[in-house]
N, C-alpha and C positions, 0 to 999 in steps of 0.2 A: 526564803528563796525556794525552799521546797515546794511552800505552798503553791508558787508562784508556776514553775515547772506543772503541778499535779495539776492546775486550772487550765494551761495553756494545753496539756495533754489531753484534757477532756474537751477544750476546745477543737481540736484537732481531729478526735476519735467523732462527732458532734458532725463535721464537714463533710468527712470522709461516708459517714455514713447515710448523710444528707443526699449521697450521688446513689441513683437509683437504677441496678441494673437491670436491661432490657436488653429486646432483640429486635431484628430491623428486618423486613417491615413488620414482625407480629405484630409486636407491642402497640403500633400506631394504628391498626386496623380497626379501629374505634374512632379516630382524629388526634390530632396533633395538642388540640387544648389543655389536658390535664396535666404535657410535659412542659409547654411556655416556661421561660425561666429558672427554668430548673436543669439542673447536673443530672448527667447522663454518663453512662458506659453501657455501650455498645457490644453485647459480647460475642455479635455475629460480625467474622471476619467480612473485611469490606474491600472493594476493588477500588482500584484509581483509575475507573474509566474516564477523568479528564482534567487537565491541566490547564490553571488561567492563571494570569500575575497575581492575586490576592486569596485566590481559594480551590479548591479540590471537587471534584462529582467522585461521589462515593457510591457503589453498588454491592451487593451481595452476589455478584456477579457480572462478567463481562457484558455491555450493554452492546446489542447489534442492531443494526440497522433494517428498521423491520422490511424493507424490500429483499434483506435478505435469506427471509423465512414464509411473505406473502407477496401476493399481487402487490402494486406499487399503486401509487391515486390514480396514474396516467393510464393503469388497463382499467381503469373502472372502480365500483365500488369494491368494499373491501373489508370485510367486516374481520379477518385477521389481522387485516395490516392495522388498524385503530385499536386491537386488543392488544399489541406487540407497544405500538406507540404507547398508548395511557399504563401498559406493566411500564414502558422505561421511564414514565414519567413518576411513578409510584412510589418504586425502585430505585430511587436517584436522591442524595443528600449533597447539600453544595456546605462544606467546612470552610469555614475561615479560619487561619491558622499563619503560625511564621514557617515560611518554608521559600527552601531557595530552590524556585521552579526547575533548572535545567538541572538538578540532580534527583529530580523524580521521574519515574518513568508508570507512563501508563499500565498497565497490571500488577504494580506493586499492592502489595495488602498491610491493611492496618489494623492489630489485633487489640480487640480491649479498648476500642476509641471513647475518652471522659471528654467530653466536651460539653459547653449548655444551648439548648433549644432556646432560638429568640423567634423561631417564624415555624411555620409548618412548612419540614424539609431544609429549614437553616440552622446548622451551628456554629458556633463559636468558640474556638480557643485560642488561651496564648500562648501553649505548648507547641513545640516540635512535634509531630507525630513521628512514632516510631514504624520505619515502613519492611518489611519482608520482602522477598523478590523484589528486589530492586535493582536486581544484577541484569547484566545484557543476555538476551536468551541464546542459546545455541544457531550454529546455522541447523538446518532441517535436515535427518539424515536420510544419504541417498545412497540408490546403490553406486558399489565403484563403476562398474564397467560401463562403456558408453558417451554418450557424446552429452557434455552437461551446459544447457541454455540459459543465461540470464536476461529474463525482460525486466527492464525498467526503466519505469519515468524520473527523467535526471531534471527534471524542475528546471527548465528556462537558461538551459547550457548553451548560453552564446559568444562566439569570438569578438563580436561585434557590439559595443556597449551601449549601452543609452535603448531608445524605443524599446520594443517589446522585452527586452533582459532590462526593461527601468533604468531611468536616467540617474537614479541613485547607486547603480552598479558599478563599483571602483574597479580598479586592475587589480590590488588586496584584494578583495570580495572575491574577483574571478580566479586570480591565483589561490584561493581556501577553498573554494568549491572543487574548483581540479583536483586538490590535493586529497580531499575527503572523498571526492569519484574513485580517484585511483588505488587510494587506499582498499577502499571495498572492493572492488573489480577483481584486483591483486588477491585481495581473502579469501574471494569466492572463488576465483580459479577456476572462471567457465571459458567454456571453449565456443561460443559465440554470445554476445551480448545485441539484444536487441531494446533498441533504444527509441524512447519517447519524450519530447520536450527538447530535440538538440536544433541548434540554428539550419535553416535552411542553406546547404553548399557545401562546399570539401573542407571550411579553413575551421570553425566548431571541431567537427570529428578528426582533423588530421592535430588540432593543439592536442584532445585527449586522445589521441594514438602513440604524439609523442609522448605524451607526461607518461603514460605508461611500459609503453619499450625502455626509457629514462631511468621508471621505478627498476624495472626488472633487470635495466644493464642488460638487454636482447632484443633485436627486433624481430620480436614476437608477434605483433600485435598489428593488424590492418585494417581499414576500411573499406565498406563499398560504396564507390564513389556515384553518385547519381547524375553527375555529368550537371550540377545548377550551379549557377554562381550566387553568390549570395544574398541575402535577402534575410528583411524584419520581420520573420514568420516561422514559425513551430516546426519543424520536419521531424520524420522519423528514420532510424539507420541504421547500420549493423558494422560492429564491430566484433574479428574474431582474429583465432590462434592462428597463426599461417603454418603451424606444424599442425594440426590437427584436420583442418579443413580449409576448402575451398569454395569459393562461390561460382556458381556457370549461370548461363544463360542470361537473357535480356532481363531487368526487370520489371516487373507488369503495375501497372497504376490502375485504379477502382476508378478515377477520374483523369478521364483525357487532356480537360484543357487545365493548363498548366495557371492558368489564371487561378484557376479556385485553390482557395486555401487548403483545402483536405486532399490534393491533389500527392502534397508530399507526406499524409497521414494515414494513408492505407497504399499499401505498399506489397511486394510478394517479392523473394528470391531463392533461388536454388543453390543448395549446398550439396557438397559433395566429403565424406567422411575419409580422408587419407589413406588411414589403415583399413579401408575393409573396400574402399570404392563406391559404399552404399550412399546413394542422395537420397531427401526429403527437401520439400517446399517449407522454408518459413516463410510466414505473413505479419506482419505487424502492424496495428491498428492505434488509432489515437482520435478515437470518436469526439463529436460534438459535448462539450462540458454540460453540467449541469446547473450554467447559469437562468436566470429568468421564471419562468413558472415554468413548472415541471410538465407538462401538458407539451409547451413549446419547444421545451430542449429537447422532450423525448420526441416528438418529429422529426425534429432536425436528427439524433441518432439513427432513428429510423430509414432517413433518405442517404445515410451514411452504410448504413445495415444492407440497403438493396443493390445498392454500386456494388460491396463488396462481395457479394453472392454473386452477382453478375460475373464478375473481375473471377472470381472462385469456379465457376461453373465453365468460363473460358479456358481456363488452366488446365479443369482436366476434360472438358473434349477434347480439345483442340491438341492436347497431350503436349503442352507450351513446355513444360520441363522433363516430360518424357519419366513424368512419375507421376502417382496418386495420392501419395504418401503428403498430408497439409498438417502443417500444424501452424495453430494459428495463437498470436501474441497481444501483449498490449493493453493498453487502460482503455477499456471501453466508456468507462462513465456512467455503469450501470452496474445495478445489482445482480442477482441471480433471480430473483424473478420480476425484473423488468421486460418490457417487451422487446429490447433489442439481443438479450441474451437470450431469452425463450425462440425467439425467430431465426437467429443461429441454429440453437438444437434443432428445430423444429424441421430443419432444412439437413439433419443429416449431418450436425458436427456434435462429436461426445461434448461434454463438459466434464473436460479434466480436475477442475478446482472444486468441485461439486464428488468425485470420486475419491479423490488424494486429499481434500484438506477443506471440506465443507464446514467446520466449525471454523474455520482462520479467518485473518481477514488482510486487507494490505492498505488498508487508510480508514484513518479515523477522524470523524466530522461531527461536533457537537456531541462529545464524547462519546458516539454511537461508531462502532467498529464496522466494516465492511470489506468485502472484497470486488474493487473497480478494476482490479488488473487480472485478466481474465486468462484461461487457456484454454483453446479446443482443437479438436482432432479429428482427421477424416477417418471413414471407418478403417482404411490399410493403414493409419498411423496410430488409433487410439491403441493397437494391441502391444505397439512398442514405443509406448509410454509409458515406464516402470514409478516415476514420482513425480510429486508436483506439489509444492511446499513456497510459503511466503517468508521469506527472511526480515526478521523485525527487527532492522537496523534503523528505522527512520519514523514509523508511525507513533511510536511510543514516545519519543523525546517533545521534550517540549521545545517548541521552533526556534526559539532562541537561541539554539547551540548549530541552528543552522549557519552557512558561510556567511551570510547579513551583520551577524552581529558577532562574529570572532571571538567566541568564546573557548574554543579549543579547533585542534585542527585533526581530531580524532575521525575516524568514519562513518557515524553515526551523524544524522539529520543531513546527512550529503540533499536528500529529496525530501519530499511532503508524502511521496508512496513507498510501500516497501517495495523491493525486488522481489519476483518470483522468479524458482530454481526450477529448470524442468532436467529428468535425467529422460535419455530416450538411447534404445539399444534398438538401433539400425538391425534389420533380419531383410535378406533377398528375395523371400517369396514375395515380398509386396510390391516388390518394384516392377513394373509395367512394361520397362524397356526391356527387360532381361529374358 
């Protein structure tokens, strides 16, 4: 029996040693052929930049999306943006593993990963991995004082079921999603929320007006109503504290004729700050997607980009809200160095995401992180803009814990974007009417 033990020992010790440690990418900067088939540990901690039902993207860091460090293909050639793409391609291990998807989250890390190479850039195990930061991140901290903004894209929030909210969209479904919105809304505790992806008309925004005064036992919480009846098409809209703030003036559209779809997606209204009397213009934007080639979508942004400079450039001749003070919201559908955010700045709007939180990002696509929900400011609002931070309630989950598939009714995956937090301390000098 002894002997038996002492052989099965040395078998063991034989295995164990057989796994050969490396680091990632050093160790492979030569190719991938002398590791084929053979056990590995990994002793370079590793990122879970991306989640799919049978396997993991593993990096030795947070993979970004290279538009959001060089030009994009659409301004031209780009000899960064190809050296950003071929590092994420380099950079990038896809694990096969047992793992039950919606309790991993994207930037969790995996230290000491044994697994065996079957492909150059593919492993294999049939362990669990063991993951680190796998907990929900903080919200972003901000200062107290001042009036605190949430923009977000709430994914295809419609009262009205079937066509564009998908004919697969049950009353369940719609009631899990409300419930996950309002939960976070509630968490965040902003005192206007500006919103992208809600149905066009009052009946969308006044169900989550109610579910929320509901949550809170107060009626807290209102809408501004754009005067549309409803309709199977994308709007954008603003929901806020009615003890905090109020809304004035007309609201202003980037496009006149109410035929065009983007007519309810770039948008401007004036608020007014209770305690202090101070207004500023929010604007919030919901650009053209980045479906089709990128060549064509980014035009279409583009012809989306010049309305609202126009729409912008009205506002303060014409002194429409009797301030200067812009701050502007919203998923633009671009990067930071795409040409519809550079033709923003270009034009005289800071970029606040670029000052407050240029390493972040607020959606992740093909496990490459970015930030498409964008903020800027005119120059009488960028100085009272104290932070601006993306809340990683939604990017990180894997979609499946989204209200589709009712895996929990938590607040997390409520969207496919995260929310960005703006905190802004209203000052009189910049007000124009005063």
């Amino acid at each position: 029996m002894r002997n038996t033990i002492f052989v099965v020992a040395l078998l063991c010790s034989a295995m164990l040693s057989a796994i050969e440690k490396v680091q990632f990418p050093e160790s492979f900067a030569e190719g991938w052929e002398p590791y084929i088939g053979k056990m590995v540990q990994i002793t370079t901690p590793l990122y879970v930049c991306g989640n799919y039902y049978d396997s993991l993207i593993l990096s030795p860091e947070r993979l970004y999306v290279p538009e959001e460090r060089a030009l994009g293909l659409a301004e031209g050639d780009s000899t960064e943006y190809w050296t950003i793409h071929r590092a994420n391609r380099a950079n990038s291990l896809r694990l096969s593993c047992r793992i039950t998807n919606y309790k991993v989250k994207t930037g969790a890390v995996v230290k000491n990963l044994k697994a065996r190479v079957v492909a150059p850039g593919r492993l294999v195990t049939g362990a669990t991995p063991t993951f680190s930061a796998n907990r929900p991140e903080p919200m972003p901290k901000m200062p107290k004082n001042g009036l605190l903004i949430c923009a977000a894209n709430i994914q295809n929030y419609f009262y009205d079921l079937g066509g564009y909210a998908h004919p697969k969209t049950t009353k369940e479904q719609q009631a899990l999603q409300t419930e996950k919105i309002v939960k976070a809304f509630v968490h965040m505790n902003a005192d206007i929320y500006a919103l992208c992806e809600i149905q066009k008309g009052d009946s969308a925004p006044q169900m989550l007006v109610d579910a929320l005064n509901k949550e809170v036992k107060k009626e807290r919480f209102a809408y501004v109503s754009q005067g549309w009846s409803n309709g199977d098409t994308l709007s954008c809209g603003y929901i806020y504290r009615t003890d905090r703030v109020r809304p004035y003036g007309d609201l202003q559209y980037a496009y006149h004729d109410t035929n065009n779809l983007y007519h309810y997606r770039l948008v401007a209204c004036g608020f007014e700050e209770l305690s202090s009397g101070e207004r500023f213009v929010l604007n919030i934007n919901h650009l053209r997607s980045k479906r089709g080639m990128s060549e064509e979508s980014n035009s279409k942004r583009m012809v989306n980009v010049d309305s609202l400079l126009v729409m912008l450039d009205k506002i303060e001749k014409e002194q429409v809200f009797g301030d200067t003070d812009v701050l502007l919201v919203g998923d633009y559908n671009s990067y930071a160095y795409e040409q519809p955010i550079q033709t923003i700045v270009q034009a005289g709007y800071a970029d606040m995401v670029m000052q407050y939180d240029s390493t972040g990002y607020s959606y992740v696509y093909h496990s490459e992180a970015g930030y498409l929900d964008r903020v800027f400011a005119s120059p009488s609002m960028a100085t009272q803009v104290k932070m601006v931070g993306a809340y990683h309630l939604n990017t990180d989950y894997f979609y499946s814990r989204g209200y589709k598939r009712g895996l929990d009714n938590t607040m997390f995956r409520y969207s496919d974007h995260d929310p960005v937090l703006i905190r802004v301390q209203l000052s009189p000098a910049s007000d124009s009417n005063l």
